[in-house]
C-alpha positions as semicolon CSV with decimal commas, in nm:
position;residue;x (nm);y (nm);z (nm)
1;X;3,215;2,418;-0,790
2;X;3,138;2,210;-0,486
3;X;3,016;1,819;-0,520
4;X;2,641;1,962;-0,412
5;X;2,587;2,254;-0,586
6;X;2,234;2,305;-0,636
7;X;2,114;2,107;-0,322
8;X;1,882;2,377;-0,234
9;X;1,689;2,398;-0,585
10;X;1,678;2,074;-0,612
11;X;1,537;1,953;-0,287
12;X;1,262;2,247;-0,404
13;X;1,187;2,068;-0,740
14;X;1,126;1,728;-0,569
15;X;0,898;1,878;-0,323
16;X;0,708;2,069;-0,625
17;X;0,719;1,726;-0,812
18;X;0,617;1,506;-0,553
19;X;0,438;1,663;-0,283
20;X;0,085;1,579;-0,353
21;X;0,217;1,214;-0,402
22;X;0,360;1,235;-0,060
23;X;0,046;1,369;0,097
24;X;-0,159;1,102;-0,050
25;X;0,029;0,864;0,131
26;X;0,074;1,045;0,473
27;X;-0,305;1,220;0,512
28;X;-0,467;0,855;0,541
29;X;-0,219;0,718;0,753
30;X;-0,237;1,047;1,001
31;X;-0,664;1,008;1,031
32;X;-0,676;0,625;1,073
33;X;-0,463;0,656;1,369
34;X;-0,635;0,945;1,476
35;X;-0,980;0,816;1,419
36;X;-0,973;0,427;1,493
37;X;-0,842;0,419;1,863
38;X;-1,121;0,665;1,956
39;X;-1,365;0,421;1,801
40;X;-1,222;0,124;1,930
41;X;-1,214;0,290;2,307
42;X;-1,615;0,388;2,251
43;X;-1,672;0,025;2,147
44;X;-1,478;-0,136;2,412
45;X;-1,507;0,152;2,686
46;X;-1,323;-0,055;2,976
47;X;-1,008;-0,145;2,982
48;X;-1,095;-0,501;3,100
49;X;-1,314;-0,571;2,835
50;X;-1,040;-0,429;2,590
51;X;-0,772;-0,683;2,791
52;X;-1,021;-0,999;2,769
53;X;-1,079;-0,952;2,356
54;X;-0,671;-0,944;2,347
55;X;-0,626;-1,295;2,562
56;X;-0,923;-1,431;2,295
57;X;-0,706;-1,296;2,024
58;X;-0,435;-1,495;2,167
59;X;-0,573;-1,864;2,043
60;X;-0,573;-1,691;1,669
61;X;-0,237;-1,790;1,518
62;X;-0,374;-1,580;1,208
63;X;-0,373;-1,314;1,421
64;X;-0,011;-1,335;1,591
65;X;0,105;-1,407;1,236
66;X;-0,032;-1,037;1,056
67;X;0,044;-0,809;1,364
68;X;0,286;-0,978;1,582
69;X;0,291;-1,098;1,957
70;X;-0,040;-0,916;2,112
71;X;0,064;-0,681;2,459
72;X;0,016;-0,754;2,780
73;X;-0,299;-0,554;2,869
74;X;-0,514;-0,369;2,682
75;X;-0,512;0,026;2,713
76;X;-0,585;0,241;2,409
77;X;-0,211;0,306;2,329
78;X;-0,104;-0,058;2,378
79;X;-0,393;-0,191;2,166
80;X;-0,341;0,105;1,877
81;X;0,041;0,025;1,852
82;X;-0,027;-0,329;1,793
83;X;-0,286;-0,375;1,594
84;X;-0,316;-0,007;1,404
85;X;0,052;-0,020;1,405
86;X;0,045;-0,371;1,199
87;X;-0,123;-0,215;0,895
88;X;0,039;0,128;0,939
89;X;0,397;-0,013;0,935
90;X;0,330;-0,221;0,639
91;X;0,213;0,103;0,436
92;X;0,510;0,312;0,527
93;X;0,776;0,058;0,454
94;X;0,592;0,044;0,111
95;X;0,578;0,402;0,059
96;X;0,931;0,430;0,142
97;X;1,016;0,174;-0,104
98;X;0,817;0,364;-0,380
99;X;0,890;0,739;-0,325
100;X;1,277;0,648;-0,253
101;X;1,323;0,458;-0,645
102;X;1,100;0,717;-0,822
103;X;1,346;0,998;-0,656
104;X;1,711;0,794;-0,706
105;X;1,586;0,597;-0,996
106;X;1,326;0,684;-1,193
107;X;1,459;1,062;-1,191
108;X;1,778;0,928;-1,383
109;X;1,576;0,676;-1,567
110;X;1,322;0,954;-1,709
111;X;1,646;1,234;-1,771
112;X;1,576;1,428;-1,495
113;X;1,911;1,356;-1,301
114;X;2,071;1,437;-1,646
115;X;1,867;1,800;-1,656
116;X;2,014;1,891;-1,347
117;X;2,350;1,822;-1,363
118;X;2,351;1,969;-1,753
119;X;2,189;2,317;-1,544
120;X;2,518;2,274;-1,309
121;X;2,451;2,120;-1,027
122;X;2,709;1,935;-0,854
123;X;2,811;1,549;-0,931
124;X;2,682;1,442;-0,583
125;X;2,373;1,694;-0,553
126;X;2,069;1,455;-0,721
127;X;2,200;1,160;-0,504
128;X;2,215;1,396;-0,196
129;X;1,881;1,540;-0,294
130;X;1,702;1,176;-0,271
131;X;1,852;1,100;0,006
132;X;1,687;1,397;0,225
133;X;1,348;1,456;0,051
134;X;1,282;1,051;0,118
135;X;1,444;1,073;0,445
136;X;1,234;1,419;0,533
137;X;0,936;1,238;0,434
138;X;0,963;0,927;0,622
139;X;1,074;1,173;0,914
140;X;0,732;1,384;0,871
141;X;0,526;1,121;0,860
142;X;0,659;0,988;1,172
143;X;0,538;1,283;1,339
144;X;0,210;1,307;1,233
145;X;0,160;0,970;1,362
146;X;0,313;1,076;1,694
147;X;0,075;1,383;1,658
148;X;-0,224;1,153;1,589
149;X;-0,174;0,924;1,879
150;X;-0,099;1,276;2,105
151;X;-0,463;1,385;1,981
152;X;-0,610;1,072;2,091
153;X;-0,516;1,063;2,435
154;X;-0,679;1,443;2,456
155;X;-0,988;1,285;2,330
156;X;-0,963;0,902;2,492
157;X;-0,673;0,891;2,725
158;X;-0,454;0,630;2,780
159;X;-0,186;0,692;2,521
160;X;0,131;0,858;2,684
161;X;0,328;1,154;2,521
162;X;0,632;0,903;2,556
163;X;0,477;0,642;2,386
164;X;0,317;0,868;2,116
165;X;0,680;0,978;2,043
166;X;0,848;0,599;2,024
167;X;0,582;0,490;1,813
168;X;0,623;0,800;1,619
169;X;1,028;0,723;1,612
170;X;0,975;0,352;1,553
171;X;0,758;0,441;1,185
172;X;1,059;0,737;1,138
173;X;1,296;0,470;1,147
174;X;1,164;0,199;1,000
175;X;1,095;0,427;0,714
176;X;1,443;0,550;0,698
177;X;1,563;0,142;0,694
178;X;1,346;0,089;0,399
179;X;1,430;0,414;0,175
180;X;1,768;0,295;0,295
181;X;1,722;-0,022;0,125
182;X;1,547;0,156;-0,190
183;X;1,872;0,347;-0,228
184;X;2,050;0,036;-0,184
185;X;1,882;-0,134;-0,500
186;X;1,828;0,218;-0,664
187;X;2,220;0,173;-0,753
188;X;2,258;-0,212;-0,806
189;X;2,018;-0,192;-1,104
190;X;1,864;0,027;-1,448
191;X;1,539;0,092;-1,358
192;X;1,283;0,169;-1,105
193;X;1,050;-0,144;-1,130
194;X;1,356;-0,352;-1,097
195;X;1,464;-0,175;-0,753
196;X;1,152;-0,214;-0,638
197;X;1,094;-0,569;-0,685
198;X;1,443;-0,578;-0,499
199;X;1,294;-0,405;-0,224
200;X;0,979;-0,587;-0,205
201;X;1,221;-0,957;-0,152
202;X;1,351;-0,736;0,144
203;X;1,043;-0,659;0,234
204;X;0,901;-1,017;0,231
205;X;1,221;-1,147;0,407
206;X;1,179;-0,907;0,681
207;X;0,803;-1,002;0,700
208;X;0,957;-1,347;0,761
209;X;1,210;-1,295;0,960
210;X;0,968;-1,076;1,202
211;X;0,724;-1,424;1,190
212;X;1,037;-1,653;1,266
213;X;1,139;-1,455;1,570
214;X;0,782;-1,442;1,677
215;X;0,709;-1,817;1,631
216;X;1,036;-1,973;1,789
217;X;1,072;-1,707;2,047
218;X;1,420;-1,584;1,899
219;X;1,399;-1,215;2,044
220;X;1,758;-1,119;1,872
221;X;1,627;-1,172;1,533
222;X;1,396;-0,874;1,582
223;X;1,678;-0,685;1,539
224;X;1,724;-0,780;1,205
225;X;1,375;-0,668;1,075
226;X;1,271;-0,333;1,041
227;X;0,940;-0,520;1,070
228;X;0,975;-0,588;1,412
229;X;1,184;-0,303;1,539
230;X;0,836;-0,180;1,689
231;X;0,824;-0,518;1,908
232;X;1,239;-0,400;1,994
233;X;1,111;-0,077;2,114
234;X;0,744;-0,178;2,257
235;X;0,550;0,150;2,280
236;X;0,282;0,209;2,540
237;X;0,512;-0,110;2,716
238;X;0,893;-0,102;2,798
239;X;0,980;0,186;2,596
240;X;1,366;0,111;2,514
241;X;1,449;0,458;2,389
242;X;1,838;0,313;2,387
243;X;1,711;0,134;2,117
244;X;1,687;0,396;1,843
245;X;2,044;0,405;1,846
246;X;2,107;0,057;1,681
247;X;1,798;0,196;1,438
248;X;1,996;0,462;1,334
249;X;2,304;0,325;1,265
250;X;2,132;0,008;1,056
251;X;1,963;0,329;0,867
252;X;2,295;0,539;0,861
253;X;2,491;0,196;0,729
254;X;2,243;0,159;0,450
255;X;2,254;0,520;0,271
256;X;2,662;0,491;0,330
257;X;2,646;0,166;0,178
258;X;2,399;0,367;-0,135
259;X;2,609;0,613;-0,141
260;X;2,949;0,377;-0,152
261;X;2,801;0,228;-0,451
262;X;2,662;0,542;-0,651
263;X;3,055;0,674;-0,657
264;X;3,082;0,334;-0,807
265;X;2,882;0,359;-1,102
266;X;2,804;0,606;-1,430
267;X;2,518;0,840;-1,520
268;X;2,210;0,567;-1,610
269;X;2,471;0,259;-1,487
270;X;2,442;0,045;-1,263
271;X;2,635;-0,190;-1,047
272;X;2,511;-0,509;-1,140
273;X;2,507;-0,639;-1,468
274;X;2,184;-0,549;-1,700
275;X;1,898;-0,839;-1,795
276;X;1,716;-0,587;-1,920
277;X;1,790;-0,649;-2,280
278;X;1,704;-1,044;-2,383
279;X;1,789;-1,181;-2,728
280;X;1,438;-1,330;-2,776
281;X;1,227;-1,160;-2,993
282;X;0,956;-1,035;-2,823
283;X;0,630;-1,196;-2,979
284;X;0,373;-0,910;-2,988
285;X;0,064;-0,819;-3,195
286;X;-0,045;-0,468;-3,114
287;X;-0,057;-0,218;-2,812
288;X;-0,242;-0,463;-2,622
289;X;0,018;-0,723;-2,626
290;X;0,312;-0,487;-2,621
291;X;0,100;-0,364;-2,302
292;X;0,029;-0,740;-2,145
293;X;0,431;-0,847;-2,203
294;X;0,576;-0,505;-2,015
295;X;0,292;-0,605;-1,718
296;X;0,397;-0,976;-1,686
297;X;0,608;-0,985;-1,417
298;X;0,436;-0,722;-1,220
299;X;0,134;-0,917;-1,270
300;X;0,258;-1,206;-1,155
301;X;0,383;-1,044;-0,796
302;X;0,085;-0,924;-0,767
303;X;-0,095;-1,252;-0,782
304;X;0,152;-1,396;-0,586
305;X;0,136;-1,131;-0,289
306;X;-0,285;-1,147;-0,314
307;X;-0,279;-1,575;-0,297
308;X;-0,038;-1,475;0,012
309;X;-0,288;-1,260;0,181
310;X;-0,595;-1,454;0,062
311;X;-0,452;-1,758;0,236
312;X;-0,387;-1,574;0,524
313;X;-0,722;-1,434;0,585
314;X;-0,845;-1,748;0,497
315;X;-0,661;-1,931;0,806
316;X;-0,767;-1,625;1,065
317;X;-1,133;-1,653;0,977
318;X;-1,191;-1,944;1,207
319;X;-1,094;-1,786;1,509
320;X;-1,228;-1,458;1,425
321;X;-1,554;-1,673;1,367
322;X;-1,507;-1,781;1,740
323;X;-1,410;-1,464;1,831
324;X;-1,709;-1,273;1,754
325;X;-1,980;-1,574;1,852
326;X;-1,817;-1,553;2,180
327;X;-1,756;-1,149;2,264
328;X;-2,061;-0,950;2,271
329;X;-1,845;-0,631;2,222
330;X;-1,682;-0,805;1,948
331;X;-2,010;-0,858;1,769
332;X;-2,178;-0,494;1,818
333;X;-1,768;-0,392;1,680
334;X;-1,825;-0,586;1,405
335;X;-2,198;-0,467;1,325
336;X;-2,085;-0,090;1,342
337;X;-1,894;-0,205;1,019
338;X;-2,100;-0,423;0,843
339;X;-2,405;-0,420;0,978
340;X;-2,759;-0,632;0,920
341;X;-2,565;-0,923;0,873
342;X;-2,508;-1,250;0,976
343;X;-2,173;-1,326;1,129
344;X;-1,989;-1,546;0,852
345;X;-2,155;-1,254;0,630
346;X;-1,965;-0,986;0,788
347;X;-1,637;-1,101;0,849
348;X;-1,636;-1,236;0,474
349;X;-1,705;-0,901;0,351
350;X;-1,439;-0,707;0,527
351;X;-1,211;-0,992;0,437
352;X;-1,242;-0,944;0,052
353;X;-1,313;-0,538;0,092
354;X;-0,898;-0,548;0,224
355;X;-0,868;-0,786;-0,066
356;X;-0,987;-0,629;-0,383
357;X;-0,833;-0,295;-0,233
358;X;-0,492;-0,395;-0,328
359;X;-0,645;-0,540;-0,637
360;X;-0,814;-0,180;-0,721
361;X;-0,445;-0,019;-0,625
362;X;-0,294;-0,300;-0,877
363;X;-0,532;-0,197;-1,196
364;X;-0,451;0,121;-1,125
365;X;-0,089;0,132;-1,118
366;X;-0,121;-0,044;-1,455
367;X;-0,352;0,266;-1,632
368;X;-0,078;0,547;-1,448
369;X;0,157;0,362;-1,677
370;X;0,031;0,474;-1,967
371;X;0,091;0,832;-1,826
372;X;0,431;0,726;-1,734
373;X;0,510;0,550;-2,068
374;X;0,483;0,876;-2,196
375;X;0,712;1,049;-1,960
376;X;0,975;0,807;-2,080
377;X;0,877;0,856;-2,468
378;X;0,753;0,498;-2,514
379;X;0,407;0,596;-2,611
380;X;0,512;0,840;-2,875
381;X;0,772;0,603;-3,008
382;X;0,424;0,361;-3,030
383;X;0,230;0,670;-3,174
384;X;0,454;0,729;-3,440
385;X;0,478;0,383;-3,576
386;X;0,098;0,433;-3,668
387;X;-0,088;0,301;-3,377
388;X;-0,407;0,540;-3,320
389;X;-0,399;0,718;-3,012
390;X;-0,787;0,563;-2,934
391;X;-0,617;0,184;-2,951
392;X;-0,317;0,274;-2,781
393;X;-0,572;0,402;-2,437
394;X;-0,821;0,071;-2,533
395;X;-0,522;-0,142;-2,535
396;X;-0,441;-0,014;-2,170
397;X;-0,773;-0,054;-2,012
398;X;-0,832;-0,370;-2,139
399;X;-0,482;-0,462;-1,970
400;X;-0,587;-0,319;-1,678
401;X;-0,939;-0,477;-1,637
402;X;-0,834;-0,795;-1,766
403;X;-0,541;-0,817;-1,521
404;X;-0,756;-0,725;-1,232
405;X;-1,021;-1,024;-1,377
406;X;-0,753;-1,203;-1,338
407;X;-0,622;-1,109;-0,969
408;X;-0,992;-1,135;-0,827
409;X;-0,961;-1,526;-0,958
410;X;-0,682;-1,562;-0,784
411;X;-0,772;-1,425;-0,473
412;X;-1,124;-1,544;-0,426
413;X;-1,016;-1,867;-0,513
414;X;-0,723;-1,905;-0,248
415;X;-0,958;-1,705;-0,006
416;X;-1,207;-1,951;-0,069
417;X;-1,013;-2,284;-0,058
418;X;-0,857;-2,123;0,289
419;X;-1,148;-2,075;0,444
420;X;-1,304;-2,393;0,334
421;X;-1,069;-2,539;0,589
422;X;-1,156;-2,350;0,863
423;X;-1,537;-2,227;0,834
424;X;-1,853;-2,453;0,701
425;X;-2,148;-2,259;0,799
426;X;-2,374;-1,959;0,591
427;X;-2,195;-2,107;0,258
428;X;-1,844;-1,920;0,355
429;X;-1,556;-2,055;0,097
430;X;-1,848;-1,962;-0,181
431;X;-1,909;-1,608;-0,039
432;X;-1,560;-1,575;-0,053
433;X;-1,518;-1,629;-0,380
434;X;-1,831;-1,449;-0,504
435;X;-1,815;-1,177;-0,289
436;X;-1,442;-1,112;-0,414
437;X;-1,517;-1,159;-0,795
438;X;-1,831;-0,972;-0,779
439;X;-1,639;-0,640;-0,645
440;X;-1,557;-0,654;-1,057
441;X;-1,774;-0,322;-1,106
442;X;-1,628;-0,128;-0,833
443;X;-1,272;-0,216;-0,986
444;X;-1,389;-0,108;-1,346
445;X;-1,517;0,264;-1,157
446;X;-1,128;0,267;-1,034
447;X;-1,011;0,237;-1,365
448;X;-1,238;0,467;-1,575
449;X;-1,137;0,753;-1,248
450;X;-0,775;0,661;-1,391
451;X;-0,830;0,661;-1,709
452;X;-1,026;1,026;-1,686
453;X;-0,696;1,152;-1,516
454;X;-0,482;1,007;-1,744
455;X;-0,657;1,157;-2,020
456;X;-0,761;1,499;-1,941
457;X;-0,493;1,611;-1,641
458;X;-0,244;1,344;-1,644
459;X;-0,053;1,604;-1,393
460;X;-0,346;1,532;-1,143
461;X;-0,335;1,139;-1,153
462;X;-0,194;1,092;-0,861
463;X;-0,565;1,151;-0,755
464;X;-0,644;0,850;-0,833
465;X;-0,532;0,657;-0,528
466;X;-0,716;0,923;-0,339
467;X;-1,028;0,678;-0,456
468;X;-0,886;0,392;-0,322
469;X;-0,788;0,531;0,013
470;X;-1,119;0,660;0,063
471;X;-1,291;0,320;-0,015
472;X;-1,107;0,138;0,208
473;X;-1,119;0,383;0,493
474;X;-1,508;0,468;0,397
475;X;-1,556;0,087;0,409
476;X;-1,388;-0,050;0,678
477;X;-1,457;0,214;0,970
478;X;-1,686;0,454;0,841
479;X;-1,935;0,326;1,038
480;X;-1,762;0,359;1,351
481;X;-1,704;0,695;1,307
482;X;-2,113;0,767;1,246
483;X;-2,046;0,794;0,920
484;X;-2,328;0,857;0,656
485;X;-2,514;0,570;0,490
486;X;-2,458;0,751;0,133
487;X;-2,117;0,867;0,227
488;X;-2,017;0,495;0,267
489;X;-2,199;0,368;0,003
490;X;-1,927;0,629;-0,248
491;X;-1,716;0,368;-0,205
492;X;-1,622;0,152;-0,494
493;X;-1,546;-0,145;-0,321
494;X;-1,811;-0,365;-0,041
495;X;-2,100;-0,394;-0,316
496;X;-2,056;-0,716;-0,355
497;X;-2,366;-1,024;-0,498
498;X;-2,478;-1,271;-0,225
499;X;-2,633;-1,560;-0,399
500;X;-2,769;-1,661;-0,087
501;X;-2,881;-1,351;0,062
502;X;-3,012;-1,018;0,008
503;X;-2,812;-0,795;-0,344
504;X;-2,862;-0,419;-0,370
505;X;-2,791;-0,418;-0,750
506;X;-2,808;-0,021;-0,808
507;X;-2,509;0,027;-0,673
508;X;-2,286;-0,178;-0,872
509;X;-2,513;-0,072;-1,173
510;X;-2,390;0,293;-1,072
511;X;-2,049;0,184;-1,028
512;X;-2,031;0,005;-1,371
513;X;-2,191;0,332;-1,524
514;X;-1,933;0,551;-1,348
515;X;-1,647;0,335;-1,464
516;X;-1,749;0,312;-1,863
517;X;-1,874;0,688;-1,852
518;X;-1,552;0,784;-1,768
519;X;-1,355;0,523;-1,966
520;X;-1,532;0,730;-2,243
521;X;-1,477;1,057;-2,116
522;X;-1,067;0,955;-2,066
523;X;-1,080;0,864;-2,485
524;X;-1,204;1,174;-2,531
525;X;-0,994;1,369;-2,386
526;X;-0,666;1,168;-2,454
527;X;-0,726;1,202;-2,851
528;X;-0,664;1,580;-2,873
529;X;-0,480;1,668;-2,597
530;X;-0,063;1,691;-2,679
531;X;0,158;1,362;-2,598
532;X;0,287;1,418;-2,355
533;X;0,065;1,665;-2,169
């Protein structure tokens, strides 16, 4: 029997397993880049006016700090690489990072790897079978974003076929990097959330290495941050195509490396020692607190990545405060997003709508748990010591809403203090905060969508970050795309209370409805379904 019997089936199962998880991720990414280029050429038509907004850009250390050293001039493809290409790169290192530990990790960790190899497939065939779905997927959604950027310039012009296909190459690769990472820490520890708070330091010390190279003009470090490889390769600008060759063997070193270390190590092992297991007794009253001490630590990245990116946007929003008083296209931009609204208004909306996103994804990670727990058999081990299946699903969305309570705090407060330093006028570090905390309903509708999932299809959750993806894109450039007034207004996040402006209360009345009706409708259907489902 070869060392990969069964490749073939099992690459088939992991597609049948995680496809709709995959597409989830990709389908967003593919219509942003599609979809915001052709509104940003229609709202800055010339290519002057598009080259004057980047040289105000330049006095915006905020700016330079999120998406990297701004281009030269300011065509379509230069200006989408940059700027699109700062949020886009971020999302598919993370989905990397996530989709590579559930396939090398959480597989083994949930008894699937064991499955497999007890139907006879070969010692090296679930490794192998990670390796390629993650790698396939990275490489597919690659090309869609080449394909995106190649259906722009029909529509637009201005973005290149070559530079369509090095941006496309530059996301393929920087994606491969990070699953190669993922498979990196998938073998140096037990379980999946451990791996990918590995990969998440790697993440944050490539964010910092890209910022280092970028502040002290250091152009080699680049090449040490998948973060930056798109600055290495410059699409739409010098197009080093030689480049992809160091890409691929920093990608090719890293599986090796994986792979070096899985022949290394047992079925459910791992290379470094476990600290799993602690000799304290763990102090715990109930579901709810059994709940709250498995979330700690994931709670507290999270609160530590949000004061990150609150502090962040609080430093930009004085020059973006400049930036639109002084740009007339930058203003009528900014209105086709938020508009009837004062400047300070708008800027401080779409600040905190990025803002209690990631909050929204947080809380909702934390009720998909519940699913997962009972994947692994924790919630029937819970079950049978006598805990009511009703507490059990209470305990877990009062986990979730109190956590994401908690994260809005956080955030609104280190938005606030941020921009405190930098803006004065139309009450600003007090919109931040309120505006952030006040987004409370439109979390709770999140979590009762989740909790609905979990408890009547728990196959279909995955749906839930569907939501989320549509908020934020509904929000943030529906109305650049014509979008309808009610279509945007679907979204759970934007509603937000302005003590010292105008509140449309019915909908965060319908989004508080929404969330407790199906809170309700989730019991329901959790207490007589089976466990697991």
């Amino acid at each position: 029997m070869s060392a990969f019997t069964g490749l073939r089936p099992c690459l088939g199962l992991a597609t049948r397993r995680y496809r709709w998880q995959v597409l989830a991720w990709m389908v967003p990414l593919w219509l942003f880049l599609l979809g915001h280029p052709i509104a940003l050429q229609r709202m800055y038509p010339s290519f002057e006016e598009r080259t004057a907004l980047l040289s105000q850009m330049r006095g915006v250390p905020g700016v330079r700090l999120l998406f990297g050293p701004l281009p030269a001039s300011g065509s379509v493809g230069e200006f989408a690489s940059w700027e699109d290409g700062g949020y886009l790169l971020w999302f598919v290192a993370i989905m990397a990072i996530m989709l590579t530990t559930a396939l090398a990790r959480r597989d083994e960790q949930d008894g699937h790897v064991e499955v497999v190899l007890g139907a006879g497939a070969g010692r090296w065939t679930p490794f192998a079978s990670a390796t390629t779905w993650a790698l396939g997927a990275m490489a597919l959604t690659g090309a869609g974003l080449a394909a995106s950027l190649i259906g722009v310039n029909a529509v637009v012009g201005e973005t290149s076929l070559r530079g369509a296909l090095i941006f496309g190459g530059v996301t393929i690769a920087q994606g491969w990097a990070f699953a190669g990472v993922a498979l990196v820490a998938s073998q140096l520890v037990r379980d999946a959330t451990t791996a990918r708070g590995l990969c998440f330091t790697v993440f944050g010390a490539a964010f910092a290495i890209r910022v280092l190279a970028d502040e002290t003009g250091a152009a080699w470090l680049r090449w040490l941050s998948p973060l930056a490889w798109r600055d290495v390769a410059e699409p739409f600008g010098a197009e080093r195509v030689w480049a992809f060759a160091v890409f691929a063997l920093a990608a090719a070193a890293l599986v090796a490396l994986a792979a070096l270390l899985h022949s290394h190590r047992e079925l459910l092992g791992a290379v470094l020692a476990d600290r799993s297991v602690s000799a304290r007794r763990w102090r715990v009253r109930g579901p709810l607190g059994l709940t709250a001490r498995l979330g700690v630590r994931r709670l507290a990245a999270w609160a530590f990545a949000l004061a990150l990116t609150g502090s962040l946007f609080g430093a930009m929003s004085g020059g973006l405060s400049d930036l639109i008083a002084n740009n007339p296209s930058s203003t009528a931009y900014i209105d086709k997003i938020a508009p009837e609204m004062r400047p300070v208004v708008q800027y401080t909306t779409l600040l905190t709508v990025v803002i209690v996103a990631l909050v929204a994804t947080a809380v909702v990670q934390r009720v998909l748990n519940l699913a997962a727990s009972e994947e692994r058999g924790l919630s029937e081990a819970a079950l049978t010591c006598g805990v009511p299946r009703t507490r059990a699903l209470i305990a877990a969305l009062a986990d979730a809403i109190g956590a994401g309570v908690v994260l809005l705090v956080v955030s609104g407060a280190v938005l606030a203090a941020a921009m405190a330093t930098q803006v004065r006028e139309d009450h600003a570090a007090g919109r931040a905060f309120v505006f952030t905390l006040t987004q409370l309903p439109g979390v709770v509708a999140a979590v009762g969508i989740a909790a609905m999932l979990v408890g009547a299809a728990p196959r279909w959750r995955s749906l839930a970050w569907a939501i989320i993806a549509w908020s934020s894109f509904a929000r943030l450039f529906g109305g650049l795309i014509d979008m309808p007034k009610w279509a945007q207004d679907l979204s759970v996040l934007g509603h937000v209370i302005d003590p010292w402006g105008t509140t449309h209360w019915l909908p965060m009345a319908v989004q508080l409805g929404v969330g407790i009706a199906c809170c309700a409708g989730g019991l329901i259907a959790y207490r007589v379904r089976d466990i697991p489902a």
